[in-house]
N, C-alpha and C positions, 0 to 999 in steps of 0.2 A: 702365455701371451704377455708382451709385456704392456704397460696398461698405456690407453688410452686412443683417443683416436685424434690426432693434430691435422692440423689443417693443411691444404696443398703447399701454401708457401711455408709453413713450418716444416714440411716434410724433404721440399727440394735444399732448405737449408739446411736439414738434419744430414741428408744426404750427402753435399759436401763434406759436413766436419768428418763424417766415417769416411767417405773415398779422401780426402788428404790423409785422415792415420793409417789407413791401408796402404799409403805411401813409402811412410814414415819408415827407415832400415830397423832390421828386427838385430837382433846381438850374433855375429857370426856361433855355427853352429862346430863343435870340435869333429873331428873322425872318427866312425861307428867304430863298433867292436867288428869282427870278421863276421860273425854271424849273423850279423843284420840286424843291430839294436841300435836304438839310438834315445837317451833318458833326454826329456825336456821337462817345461813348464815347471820349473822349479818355483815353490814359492814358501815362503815362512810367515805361516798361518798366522799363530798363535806364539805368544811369548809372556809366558809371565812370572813370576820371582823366582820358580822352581821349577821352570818347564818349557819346552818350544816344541810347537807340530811344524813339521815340514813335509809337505807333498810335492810329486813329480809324478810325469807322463812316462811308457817307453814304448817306442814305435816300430816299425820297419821303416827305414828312410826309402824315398824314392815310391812308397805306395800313397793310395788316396782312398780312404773309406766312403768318398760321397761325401765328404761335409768340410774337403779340406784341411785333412790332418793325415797323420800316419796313420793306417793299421794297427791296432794294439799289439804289444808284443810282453808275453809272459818274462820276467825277468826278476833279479833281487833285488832288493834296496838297503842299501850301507850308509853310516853317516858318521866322518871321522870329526873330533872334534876335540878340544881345549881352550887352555885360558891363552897361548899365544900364536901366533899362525905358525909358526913353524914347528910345533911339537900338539899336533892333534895326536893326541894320547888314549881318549875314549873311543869307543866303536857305539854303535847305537844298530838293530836290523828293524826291518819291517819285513812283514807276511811274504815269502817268498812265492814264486809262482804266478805273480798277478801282475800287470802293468799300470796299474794306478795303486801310486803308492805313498802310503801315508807313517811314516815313522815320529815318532815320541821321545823325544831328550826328557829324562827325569834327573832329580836330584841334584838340577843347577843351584849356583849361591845366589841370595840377590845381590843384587849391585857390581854383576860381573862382567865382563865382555867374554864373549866366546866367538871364536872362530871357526869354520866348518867348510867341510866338502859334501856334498851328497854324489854318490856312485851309484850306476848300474853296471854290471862284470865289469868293472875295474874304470869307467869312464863317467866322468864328470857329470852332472847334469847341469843343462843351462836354463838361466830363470825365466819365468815370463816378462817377456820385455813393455814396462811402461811407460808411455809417453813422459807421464807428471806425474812418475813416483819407482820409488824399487820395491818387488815382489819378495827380494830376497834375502834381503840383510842390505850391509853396506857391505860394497867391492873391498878389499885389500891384495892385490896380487890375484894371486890364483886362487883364494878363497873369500868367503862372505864374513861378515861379523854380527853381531847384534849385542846389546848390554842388557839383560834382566834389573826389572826396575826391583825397589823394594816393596817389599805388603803394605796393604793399608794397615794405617796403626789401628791398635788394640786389638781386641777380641771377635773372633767370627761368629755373627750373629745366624745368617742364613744365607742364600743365595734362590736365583731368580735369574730361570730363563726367559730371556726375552726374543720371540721370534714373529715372523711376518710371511705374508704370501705364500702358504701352503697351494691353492690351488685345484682343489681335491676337484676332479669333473676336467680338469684340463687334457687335450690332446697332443697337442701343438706348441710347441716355445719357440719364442725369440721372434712374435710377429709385430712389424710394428706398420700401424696402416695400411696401406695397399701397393708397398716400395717392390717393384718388380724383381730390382737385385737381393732381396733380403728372402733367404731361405728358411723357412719353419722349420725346427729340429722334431722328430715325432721319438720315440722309443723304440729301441731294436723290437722287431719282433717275436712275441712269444713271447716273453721278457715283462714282471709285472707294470700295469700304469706308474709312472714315473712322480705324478704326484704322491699315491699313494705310499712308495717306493721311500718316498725323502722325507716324508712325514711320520714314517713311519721310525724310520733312520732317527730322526728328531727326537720321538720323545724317549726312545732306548740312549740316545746318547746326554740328551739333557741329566735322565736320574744317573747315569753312567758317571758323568759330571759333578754330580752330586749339587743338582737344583732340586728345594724342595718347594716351588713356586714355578708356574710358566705363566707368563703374558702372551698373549696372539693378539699381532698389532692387525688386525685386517685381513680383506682377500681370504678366507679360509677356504673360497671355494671359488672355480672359474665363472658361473654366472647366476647363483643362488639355487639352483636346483634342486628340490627336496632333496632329492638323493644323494647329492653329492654334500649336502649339509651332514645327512645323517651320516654319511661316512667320516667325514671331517669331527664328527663328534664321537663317532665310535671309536677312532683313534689317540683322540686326545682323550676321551674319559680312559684311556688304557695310563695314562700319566696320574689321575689322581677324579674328584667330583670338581664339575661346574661349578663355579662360585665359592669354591674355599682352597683349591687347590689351585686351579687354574681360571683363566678370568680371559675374554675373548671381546674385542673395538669391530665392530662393523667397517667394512672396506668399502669402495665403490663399486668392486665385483659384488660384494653382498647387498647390494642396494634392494627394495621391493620391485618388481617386476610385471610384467604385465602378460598375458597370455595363456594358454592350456594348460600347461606344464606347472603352473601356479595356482592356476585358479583354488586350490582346497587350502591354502595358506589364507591368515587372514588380510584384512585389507591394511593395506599400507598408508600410511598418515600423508605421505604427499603422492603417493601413485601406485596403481599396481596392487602387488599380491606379498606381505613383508614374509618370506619363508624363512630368514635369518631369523628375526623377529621370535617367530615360532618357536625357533631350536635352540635359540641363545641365551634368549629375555622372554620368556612366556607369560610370567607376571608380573612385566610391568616397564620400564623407556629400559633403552642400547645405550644410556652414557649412566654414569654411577662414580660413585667411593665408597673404598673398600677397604676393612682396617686390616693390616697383614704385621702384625705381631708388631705395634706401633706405628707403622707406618701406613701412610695414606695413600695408597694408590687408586687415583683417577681415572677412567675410561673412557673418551670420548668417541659420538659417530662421528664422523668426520665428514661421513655422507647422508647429512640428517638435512634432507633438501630435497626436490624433484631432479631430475637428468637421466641420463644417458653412461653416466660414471665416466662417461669421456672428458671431464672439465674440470676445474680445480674444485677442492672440495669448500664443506661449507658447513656450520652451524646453524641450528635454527636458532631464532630469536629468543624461545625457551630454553635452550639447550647453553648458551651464550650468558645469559643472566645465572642459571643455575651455576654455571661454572665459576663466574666470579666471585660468586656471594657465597659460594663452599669457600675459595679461596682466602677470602676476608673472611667469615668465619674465623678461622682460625691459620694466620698468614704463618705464625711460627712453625707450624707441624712440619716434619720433614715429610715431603711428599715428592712422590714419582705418577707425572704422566703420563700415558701412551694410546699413542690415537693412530690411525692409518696415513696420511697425508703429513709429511713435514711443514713446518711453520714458514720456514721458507729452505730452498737449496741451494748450495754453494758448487761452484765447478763442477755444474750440472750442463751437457751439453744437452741434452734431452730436454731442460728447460724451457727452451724456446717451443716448445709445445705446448706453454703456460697450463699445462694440466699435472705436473708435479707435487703441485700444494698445493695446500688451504688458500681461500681468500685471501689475497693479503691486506686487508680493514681487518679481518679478524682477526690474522697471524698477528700486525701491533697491536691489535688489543688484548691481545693474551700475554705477548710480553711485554706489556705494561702493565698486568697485573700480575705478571711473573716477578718483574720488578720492583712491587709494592708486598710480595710473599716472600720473605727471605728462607722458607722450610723447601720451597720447591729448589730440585735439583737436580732434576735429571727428565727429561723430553724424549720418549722410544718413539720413533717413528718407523713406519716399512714405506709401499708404496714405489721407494725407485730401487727397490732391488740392489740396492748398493752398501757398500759400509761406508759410512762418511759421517764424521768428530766436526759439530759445528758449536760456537759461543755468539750470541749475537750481542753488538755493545747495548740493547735498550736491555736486556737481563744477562750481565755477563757473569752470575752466578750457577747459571744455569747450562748443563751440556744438552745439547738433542744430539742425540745420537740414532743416527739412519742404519738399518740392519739388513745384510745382504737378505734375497729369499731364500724360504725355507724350499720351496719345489727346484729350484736350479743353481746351475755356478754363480758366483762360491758354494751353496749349498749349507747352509748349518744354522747356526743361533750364536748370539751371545750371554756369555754368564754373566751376570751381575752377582758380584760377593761383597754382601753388607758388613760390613766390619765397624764397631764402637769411634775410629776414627778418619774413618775411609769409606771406600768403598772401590773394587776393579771391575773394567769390564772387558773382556776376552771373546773374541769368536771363534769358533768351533767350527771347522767343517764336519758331517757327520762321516760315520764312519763304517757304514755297514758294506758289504763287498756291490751287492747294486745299487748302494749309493755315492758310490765311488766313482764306479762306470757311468751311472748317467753324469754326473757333475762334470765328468770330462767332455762328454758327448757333448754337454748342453754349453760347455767354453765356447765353443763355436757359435755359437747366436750371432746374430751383426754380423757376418762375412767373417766371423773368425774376432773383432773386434771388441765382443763383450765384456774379458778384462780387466781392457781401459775404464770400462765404465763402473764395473761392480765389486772389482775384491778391495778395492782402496788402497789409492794412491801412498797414503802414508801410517809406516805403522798405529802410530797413533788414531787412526780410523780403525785400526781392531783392536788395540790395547790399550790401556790406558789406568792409570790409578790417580784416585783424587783424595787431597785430604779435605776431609769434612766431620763436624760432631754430630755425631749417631749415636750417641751412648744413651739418649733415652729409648732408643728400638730395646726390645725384647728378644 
């Protein structure tokens, strides 16, 4: 689901923005092969000094699975490629046999432009068309480009998956309110649950990765249900222990609850029954700091308030004071925040739901003491399912950076790799074969429109490198 519940006139205006982009011309499509394939959804995932992921769809043209897409269609995947367009020299494959396909460029330079085609038997594929961004590289002719940045300077300290909105207990994706046009995506039948499925994908692909750290920004489960907690934890304890490996922010789906289903959780400080509470923080508050080999990573609830999780989020009064005066403590530490709710969002159409973020009294007053802490330097946020690279002028030292979900399209995490002079941060879609398939499946959310809204408009919403000194981390 995606989160929240907006109000009628927010919803009829939400409605608009999607039927104008369902409007909007898509990129003409080339001539199938004779056998009935046809490669789309071209998109370049991931790009970073020595490496780029690129994924695509192949279909039957002229079928309709029920969700508005082709049919899948088992096919290969090729990706020709060099340093100029007219002499793609390298070959690259991916997994033959499957039609969601995810192929892997290694051994790039940094600071290079490269050039590319991606093929299914012998035919192009075309990218995901976006409104206010390219999917796929930049255009040059008949091929795409992209430039590999260079490393963060010095020495590779560690890395740190940062991921959000697992979902574990969910059925249903892509609902928003009670919009009659807007179709729920559920899981092929037979087929394992889908959260389960990406979260699982998650944390094989994070150590894959080589993160020796995971953050869960939120949302780890669809609506706190014991069971679906303990699932969610039996999962991630499969990546490392609670609290020294991996570290987990309360979402508004995890909020304390009220009813039968709860009742043996204890009682929640503003309502309800807290079962998150129970599973997460058994002894003692859901916000904290924590030292991760020098560094200070912060946990915020975000949903430490009474509601409905349908509303912007919010601090308590306690949770507020705590936060600053760790801050001030000690404002030089390098430190990283991550809470569920962004501080505020930027080329958010979903915003007009004013259920996207935090308060915004609070949101200033965090970056203003964001901007009184020159250590802090990085804001993970989850909550809109999106990737999206924001700087705001009251702390423009500081990145928030919004991380698609972990249960649906895009599908994956982002690595953050700490380095003595730097640090990057990269998204991942995962990779396992059904988590492949649903991530396709689950593109369709919004009438086909979801996108536009979640893989991010510009590279730089999934990659990115910053220089910064870190050379007191360990």
């Amino acid at each position: 689901m995606i989160c929240c519940r907006p109000s009628r006139r927010a919803l009829l205006r939400w409605s608009a923005v999607v039927a104008g982009a369902s409007l909007l011309p898509g990129l003409p499509g080339p001539a199938w092969a004779a056998d009935g394939v046809r490669p789309v959804n071209l998109e370049l995932v991931t790009v970073t000094e020595t490496t780029a992921v690129l994924t695509w769809y192949t279909g039957i043209p002229g079928t309709d699975d029920g969700l508005g897409r082709m049919e899948p269609a088992p096919s290969d995947a090729e990706v020709l490629y060099g340093t100029h367009p007219s002499r793609l020299t390298r070959v690259a494959h991916g997994p033959p046999g499957t039609p969601y396909h995810y192929v892997e460029l290694t051994d790039l330079e940094p600071g290079r432009t490269y050039y590319y085609r991606a093929r299914s038997r012998g035919l192009d594929a075309t990218p995901t068309w976006l409104v206010a961004g390219q999917s796929a590289g930049t255009p040059n002719g008949d091929v795409f480009a992209f430039t590999t940045p260079q490393p963060p300077a010095g020495r590779h300290l560690f890395s740190v998956a940062l991921c959000n909105d697992l979902h574990l207990g969910e059925t249903v994706a892509g609902l928003v309110g009670q919009l009659p046009w807007i179709k729920g995506i559920e899981q092929v039948p037979g087929h394992p649950p889908y959260p389960e499925v990406m979260a699982k994908a998650l944390i094989a692909d994070a150590r894959g990765r080589g993160a020796d750290y995971l953050l869960a920004a939120g949302d780890v489960s669809s609506e706190a249900a014991p069971a679906d907690l303990a699932s969610a934890k039996a999962i991630l304890d499969t990546f490392g222990a609670l609290g020294s490996d991996y570290l987990i922010a309360r979402g508004n789906h995890d909020r304390a609850h009220s009813g039968a289903p709860y009742g043996a959780c204890s009682p929640g400080e503003h309502q309800g029954n807290d079962c998150f509470k129970d599973a997460f923080s058994p002894s003692g508050r859901t916000y904290f700091s924590h030292d991760l080999r020098g560094l200070r990573v912060i946990g915020l609830d975000t949903y430490d308030k009474p509601g409905d999780g349908g509303d912007s989020g919010g601090l308590s009064a306690d949770q507020q004071a705590w936060f600053e005066a760790e801050l001030k403590r000690d404002p030089d530490r390098p430190t990283l925040v991550f809470g569920h709710h962004p501080l505020f969002t930027e080329n958010d159409p979903l915003a007009i739901t004013g259920a996207h973020s935090l308060d915004a009294g609070q949101s200033l007053k965090i970056l203003t003491a964001y901007n009184r802490s020159p250590g802090v330097f990085l804001h993970h946020a989850g909550h809109t399912h999106r990737n999206q690279r924001s700087v705001f002028p009251l702390a423009p030292r500081v990145v928030q950076q919004e991380v698609g979900a972990a249960k649906e399209y895009p599908g994956g995490f982002t690595l953050l790799r700490v380095h003595t002079g730097g640090y990057a941060l990269n998204f991942y879609k995962t990779r396992g074969d059904e988590a492949r398939a649903w991530s396709e499946r689950s593109r369709q959310e919004l009438s086909g429109q979801w996108p536009q809204l979640s893989l991010g408009n510009r590279p730089t919403d999934r990659n990115t490198v910053v220089t910064r000194d870190l050379s007191g981390l360990g």
